[in-house]
N, C-alpha and C positions, 0 to 999 in steps of 0.2 A: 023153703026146705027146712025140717025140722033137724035140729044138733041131736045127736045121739048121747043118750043117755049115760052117764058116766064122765070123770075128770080124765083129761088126758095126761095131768100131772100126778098120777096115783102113783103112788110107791108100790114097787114089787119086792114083795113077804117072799123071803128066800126060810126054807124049812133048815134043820138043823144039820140034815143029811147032805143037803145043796152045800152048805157053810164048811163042810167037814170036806166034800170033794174039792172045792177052792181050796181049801187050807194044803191038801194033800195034792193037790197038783204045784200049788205056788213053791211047799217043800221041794217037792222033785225037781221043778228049774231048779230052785237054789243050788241044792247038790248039784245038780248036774253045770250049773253052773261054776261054782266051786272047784269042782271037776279042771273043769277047763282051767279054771285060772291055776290051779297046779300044774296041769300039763305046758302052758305057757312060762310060766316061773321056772320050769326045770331045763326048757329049751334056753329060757335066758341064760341059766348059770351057765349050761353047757356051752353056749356059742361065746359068755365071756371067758369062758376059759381054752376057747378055741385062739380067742384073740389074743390071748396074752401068751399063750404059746406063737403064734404069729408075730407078736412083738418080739418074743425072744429070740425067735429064729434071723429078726431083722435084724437086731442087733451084733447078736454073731457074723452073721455075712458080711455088715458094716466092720466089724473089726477084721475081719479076714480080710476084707479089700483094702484097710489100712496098712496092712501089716505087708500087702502085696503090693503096693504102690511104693513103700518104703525101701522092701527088696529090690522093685526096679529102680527105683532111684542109685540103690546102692552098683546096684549090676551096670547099668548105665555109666555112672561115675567110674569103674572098675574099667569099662571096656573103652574109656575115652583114655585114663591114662596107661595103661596097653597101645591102645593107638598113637598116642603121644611117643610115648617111650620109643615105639618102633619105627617113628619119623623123624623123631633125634638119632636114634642109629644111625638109619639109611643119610642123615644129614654130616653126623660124625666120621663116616665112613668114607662119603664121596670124600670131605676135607682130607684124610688122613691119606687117600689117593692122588687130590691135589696135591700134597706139600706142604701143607700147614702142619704149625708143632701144637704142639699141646695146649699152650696156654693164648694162643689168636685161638684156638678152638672156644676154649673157654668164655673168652671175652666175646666172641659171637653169641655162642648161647645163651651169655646173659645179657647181651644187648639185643635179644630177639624176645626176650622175656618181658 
């Protein structure tokens, strides 16, 4: 069988008009390329500035739960010695119905101390 005529390694001769449409398509990605990566650079600033509002907001609530944890402590600590106080009454009281004087009263409450 005979090889047909001609290299199969020839260079294709692109005319000036071909070289001009390339060039004008590869611009148009660009930009539109371009494009995008602004539109993604502005989503970025905006979501980091979503987060750091997110952070702030963290932080706030974190002190506000501190600041409420401390209240209870305080509220707690308040309603134990209320509690207290009203159990040495009720304690002082039966004695003073007993027959005890004043100062066994005394020396009891501080020997239960």
């Amino acid at each position: 069988m005979a090889r047909p005529k001609g290299s199969k390694n020839k260079k294709n001769i692109m005319t000036a008009s071909q070289i001009d449409t390339q060039i004008t398509r590869q611009q148009e990605l660009k930009a539109k390329l371009e494009e995008e990566i602004t539109t993604i650079q502005a989503e970025l600033d905006k979501q980091k500035q979503l987060m750091k509002d997110k952070k702030k907001e963290i932080k706030a609530a974190e002190k506000q739960i501190a600041s409420l944890e401390t209240a209870k402590a305080e509220a707690e600590a308040i309603e134990a010695a209320v509690a207290q106080k009203a159990e040495i009454e009720k304690v002082v009281t039966a004695l003073i119905s007993n027959g005890k004087s004043a100062d066994e009263i005394l020396s009891l409450l501080n020997s239960n101390q």
